[in-house]
C-alpha positions as CSV (number, residue, x, y, z in Angstrom):
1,X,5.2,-127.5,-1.7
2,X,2.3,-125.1,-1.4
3,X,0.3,-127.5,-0.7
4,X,2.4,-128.4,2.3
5,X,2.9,-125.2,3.5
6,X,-0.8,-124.4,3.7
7,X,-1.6,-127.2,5.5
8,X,1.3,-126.6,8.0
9,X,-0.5,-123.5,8.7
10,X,-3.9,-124.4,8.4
11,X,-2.6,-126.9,11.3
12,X,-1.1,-124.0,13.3
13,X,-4.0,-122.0,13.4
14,X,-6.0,-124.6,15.0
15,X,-3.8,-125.6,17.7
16,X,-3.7,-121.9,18.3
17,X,-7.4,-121.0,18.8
18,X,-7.4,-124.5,20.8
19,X,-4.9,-123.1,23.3
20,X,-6.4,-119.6,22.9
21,X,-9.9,-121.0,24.2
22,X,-8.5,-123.5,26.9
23,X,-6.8,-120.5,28.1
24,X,-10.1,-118.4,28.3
25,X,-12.0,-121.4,29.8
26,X,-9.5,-121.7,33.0
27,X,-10.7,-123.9,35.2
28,X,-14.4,-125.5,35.8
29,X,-14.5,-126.5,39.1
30,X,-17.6,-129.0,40.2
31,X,-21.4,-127.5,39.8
32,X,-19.6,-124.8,37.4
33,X,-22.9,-124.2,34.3
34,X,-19.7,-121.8,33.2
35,X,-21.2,-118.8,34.6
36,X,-18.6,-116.6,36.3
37,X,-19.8,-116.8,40.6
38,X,-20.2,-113.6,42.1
39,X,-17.2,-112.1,44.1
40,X,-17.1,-110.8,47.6
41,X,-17.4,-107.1,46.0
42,X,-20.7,-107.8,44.2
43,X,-22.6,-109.2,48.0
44,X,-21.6,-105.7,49.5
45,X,-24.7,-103.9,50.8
46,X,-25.3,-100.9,48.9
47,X,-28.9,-100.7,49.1
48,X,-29.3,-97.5,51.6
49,X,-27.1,-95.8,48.8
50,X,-30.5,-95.9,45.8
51,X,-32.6,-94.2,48.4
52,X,-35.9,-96.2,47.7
53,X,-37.6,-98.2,50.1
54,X,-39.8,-100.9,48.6
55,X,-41.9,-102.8,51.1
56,X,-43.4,-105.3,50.8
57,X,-46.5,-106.0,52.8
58,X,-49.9,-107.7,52.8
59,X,-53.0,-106.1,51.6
60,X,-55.5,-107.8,53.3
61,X,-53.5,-107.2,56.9
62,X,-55.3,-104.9,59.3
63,X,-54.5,-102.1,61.0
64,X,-50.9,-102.7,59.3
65,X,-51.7,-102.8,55.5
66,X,-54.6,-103.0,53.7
67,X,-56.7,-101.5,50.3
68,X,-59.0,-98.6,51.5
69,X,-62.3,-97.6,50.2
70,X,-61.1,-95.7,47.4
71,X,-58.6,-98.7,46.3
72,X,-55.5,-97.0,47.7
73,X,-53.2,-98.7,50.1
74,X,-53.3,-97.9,53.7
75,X,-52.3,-99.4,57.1
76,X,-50.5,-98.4,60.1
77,X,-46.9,-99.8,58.8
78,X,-47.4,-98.2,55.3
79,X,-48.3,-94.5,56.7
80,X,-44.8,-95.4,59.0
81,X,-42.7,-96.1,55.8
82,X,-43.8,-93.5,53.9
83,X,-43.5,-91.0,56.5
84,X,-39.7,-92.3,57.2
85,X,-38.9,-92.0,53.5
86,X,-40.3,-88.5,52.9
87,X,-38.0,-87.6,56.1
88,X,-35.5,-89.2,54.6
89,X,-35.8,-87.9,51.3
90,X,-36.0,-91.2,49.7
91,X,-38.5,-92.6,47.0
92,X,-41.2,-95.1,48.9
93,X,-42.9,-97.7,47.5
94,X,-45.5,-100.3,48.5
95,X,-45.4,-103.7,46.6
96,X,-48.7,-106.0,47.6
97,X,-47.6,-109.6,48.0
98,X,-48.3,-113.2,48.8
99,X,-47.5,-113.3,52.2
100,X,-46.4,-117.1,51.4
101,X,-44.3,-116.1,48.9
102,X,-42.5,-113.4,50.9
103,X,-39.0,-114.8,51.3
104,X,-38.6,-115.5,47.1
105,X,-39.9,-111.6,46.9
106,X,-37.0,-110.2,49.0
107,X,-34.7,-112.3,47.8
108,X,-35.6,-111.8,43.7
109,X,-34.8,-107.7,44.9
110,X,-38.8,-107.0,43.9
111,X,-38.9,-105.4,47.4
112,X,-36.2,-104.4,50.0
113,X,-38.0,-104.7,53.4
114,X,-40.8,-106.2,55.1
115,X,-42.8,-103.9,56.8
116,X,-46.6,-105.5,57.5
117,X,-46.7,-106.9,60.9
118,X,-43.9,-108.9,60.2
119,X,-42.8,-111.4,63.4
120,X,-39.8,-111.2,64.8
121,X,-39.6,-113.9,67.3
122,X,-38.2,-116.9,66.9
123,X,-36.9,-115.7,63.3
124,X,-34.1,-113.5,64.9
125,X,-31.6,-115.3,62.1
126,X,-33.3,-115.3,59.2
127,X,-33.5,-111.8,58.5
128,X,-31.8,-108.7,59.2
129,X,-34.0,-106.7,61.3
130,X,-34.9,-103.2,62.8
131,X,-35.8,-102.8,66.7
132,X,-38.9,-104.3,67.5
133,X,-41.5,-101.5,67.7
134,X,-45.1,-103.9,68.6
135,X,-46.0,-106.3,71.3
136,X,-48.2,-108.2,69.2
137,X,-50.4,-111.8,70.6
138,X,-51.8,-114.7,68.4
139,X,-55.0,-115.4,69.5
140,X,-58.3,-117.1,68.9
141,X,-61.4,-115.6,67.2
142,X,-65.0,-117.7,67.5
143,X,-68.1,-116.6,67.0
144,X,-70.0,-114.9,70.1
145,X,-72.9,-117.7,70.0
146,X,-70.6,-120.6,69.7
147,X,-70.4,-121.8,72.9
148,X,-66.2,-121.6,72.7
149,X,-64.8,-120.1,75.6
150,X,-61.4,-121.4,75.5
151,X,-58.6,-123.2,73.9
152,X,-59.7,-126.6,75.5
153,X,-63.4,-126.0,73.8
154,X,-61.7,-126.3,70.5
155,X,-60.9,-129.8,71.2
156,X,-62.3,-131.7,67.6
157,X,-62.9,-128.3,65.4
158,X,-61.3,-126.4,62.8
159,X,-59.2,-123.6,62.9
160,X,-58.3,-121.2,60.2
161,X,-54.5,-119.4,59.8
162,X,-53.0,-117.7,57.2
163,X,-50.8,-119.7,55.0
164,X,-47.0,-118.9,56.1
165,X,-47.7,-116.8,59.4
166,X,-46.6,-116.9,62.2
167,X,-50.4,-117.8,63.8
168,X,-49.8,-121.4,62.0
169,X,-46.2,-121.7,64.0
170,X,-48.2,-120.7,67.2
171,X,-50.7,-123.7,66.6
172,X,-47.5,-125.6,65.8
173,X,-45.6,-124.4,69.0
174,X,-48.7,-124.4,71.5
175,X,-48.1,-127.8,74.1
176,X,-50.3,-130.5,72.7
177,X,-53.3,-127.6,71.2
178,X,-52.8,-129.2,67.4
179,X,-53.3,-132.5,68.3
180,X,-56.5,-131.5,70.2
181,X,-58.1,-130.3,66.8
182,X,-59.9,-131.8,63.9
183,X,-58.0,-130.0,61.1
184,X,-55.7,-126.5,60.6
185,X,-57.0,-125.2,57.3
186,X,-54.2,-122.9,56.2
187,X,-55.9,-119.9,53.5
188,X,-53.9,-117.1,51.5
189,X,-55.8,-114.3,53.2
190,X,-57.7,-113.6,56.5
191,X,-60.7,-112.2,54.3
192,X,-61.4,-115.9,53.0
193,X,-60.9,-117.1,56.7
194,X,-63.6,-115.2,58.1
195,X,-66.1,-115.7,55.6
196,X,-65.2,-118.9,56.2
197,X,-66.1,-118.4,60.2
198,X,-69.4,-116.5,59.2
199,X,-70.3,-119.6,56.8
200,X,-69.3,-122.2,59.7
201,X,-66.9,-123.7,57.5
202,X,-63.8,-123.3,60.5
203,X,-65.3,-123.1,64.0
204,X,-62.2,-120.4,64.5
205,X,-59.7,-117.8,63.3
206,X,-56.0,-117.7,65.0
207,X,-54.9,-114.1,64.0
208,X,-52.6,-111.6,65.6
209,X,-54.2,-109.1,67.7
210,X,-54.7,-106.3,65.3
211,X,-56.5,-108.4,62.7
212,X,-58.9,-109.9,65.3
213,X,-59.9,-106.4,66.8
214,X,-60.7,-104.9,62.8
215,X,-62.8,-107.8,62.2
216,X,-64.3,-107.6,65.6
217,X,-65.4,-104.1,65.2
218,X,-66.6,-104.8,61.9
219,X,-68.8,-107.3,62.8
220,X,-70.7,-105.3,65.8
221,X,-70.4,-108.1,68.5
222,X,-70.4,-111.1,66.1
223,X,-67.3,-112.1,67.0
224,X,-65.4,-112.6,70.3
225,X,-62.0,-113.2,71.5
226,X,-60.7,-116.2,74.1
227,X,-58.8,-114.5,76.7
228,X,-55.9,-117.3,76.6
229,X,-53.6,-116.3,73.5
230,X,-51.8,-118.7,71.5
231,X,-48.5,-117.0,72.2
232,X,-46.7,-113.5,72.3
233,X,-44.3,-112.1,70.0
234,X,-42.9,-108.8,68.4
235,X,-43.1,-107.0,65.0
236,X,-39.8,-105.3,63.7
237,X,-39.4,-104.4,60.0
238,X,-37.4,-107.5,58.3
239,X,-34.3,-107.1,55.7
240,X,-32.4,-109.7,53.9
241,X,-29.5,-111.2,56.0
242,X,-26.5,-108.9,55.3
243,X,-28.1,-105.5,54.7
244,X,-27.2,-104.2,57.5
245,X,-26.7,-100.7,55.4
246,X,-30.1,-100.3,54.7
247,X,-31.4,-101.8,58.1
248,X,-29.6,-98.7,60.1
249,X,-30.5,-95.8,57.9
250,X,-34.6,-97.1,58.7
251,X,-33.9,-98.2,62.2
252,X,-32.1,-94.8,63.0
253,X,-35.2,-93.0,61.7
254,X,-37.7,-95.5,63.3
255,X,-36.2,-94.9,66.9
256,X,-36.8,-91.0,66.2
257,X,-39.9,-91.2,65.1
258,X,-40.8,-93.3,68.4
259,X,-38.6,-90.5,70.6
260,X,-40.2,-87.4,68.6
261,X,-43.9,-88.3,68.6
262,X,-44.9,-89.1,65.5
263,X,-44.8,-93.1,65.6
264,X,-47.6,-92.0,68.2
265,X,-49.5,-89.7,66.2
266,X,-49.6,-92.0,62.7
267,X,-51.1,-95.0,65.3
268,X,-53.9,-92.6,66.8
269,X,-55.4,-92.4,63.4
270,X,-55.4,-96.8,63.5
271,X,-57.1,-97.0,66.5
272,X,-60.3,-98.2,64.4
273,X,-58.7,-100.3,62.5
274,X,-57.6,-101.9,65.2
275,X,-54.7,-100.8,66.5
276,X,-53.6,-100.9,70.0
277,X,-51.4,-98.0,71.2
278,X,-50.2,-100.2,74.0
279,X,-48.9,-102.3,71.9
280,X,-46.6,-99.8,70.9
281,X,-43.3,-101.2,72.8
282,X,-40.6,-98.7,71.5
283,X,-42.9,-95.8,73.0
284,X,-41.8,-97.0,76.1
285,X,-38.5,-97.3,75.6
């Protein structure tokens, strides 16, 4: 009888942590690795609210980010953030990335903006964005002895763009140019590219603006740029799609910072680097 009884129970208690776990388990719907999806709560933009600003940028990115002489970084859109943060009391940091690897960096959370001559045309809905603040150009960059005088002399040679920017989607966009060319060789870095020019390697560098001019007045007339550009566009600092939050607490700042001066006087000290105040499209706003 004992006997019985104990295995009456022994059969009670399993059908009881059976129920007790199907009801824990609910219901796996299809795709479900039985980890719980996020809700709508957890998506909610709270970033403004930690008061850090961690931009990402490129280091080797002229007159907008680069490492100066004593290993520090530097650049126009750097001296811009950090200046925005210390008015806004926040904590600023600047995290050197892989300009190719720039989307998985935003969206992994290692950084929180953009802000390195980032282009905002023809991107408008990939990112949340601040007002656009530069009129920036792609152009071309040959050497001053090559003979190359314009896009059409370029027919059969090789031209060098950073890997992921938006000089490679100008080459892309530009009426019939690619197919004119020998070969696009696509580097990490715009240092490597013009090495690369010096060596003869690539017959020509498509860079924005900025980038051309610092290398230009580094080289002392080595270097010269075709007067046709490859296309037109605008910088604006970029935020992952939905964070709107901490898109208007910078863009707010960024507007006074154009209406008060200062935008104005953190580009006078880029002009060697590069810069071009002209360029400077919410001063003329």
């Amino acid at each position: 009888m004992k006997k019985t009884v104990s295995l009456l129970l022994s059969l009670l208690m399993v059908m009881s942590c059976v129920f007790a776990l199907a009801a824990c388990g609910g219901k796996k719907t299809e795709g479900d690795s039985g980890t719980t999806a996020p809700s709508e709560e957890t998506t909610v933009d709270t970033s403004a609210d930690a008061k850090k600003l961690i931009v990402g940028f490129d280091a080797e990115f002229p007159p907008y980010g680069f490492v100066a002489e004593d290993g520090s970084y530097d650049g126009f859109d750097l001296a811009m953030a950090k200046e925005l943060c210390s008015r806004l009391g926040w904590e600023f940091e600047a995290v050197a990335i892989d300009w190719n690897s720039k989307d998985a960096e935003l969206a992994s959370g290692n950084i929180n903006c953009i802000w390195n001559g980032f282009t905002y045309t023809g991107r408008e809905d990939q990112y949340t964005w601040s007002e656009p603040y530069v009129e920036n150009k792609i152009v071309l960059v040959v050497k001053a002895d090559s003979g190359i005088t314009s896009l059409a002399d370029l027919a059969g040679k090789s031209v060098m763009a950073q890997a992921g920017s938006s000089a490679v989607d100008a080459i892309n966009d530009k009426e019939g140019f690619k197919d004119t060319l020998k070969e696009v060789v696509e580097l990490p870095d715009y240092n490597t590219g013009f090495m690369d020019l010096d060596s003869g390697s690539v017959d020509a560098v498509a860079a924005d603006i900025g980038v051309a001019t610092f290398n230009i007045n580094a080289k002392d007339g080595e270097y010269v740029i075709l007067e046709e550009p490859l296309s037109t566009e605008q910088y604006a600092v970029g935020f992952l799609l939905g964070h709107n939050a901490l898109r208007d607490a910078v863009n707010a700042e960024l507007l006074k910072m154009a209406e008060d001066g200062t935008m104005k006087t953190i580009a006078e000290n880029y002009v060697d680097d590069g810069l071009v105040l002209e360029s400077l499209c919410l001063l003329n706003k």
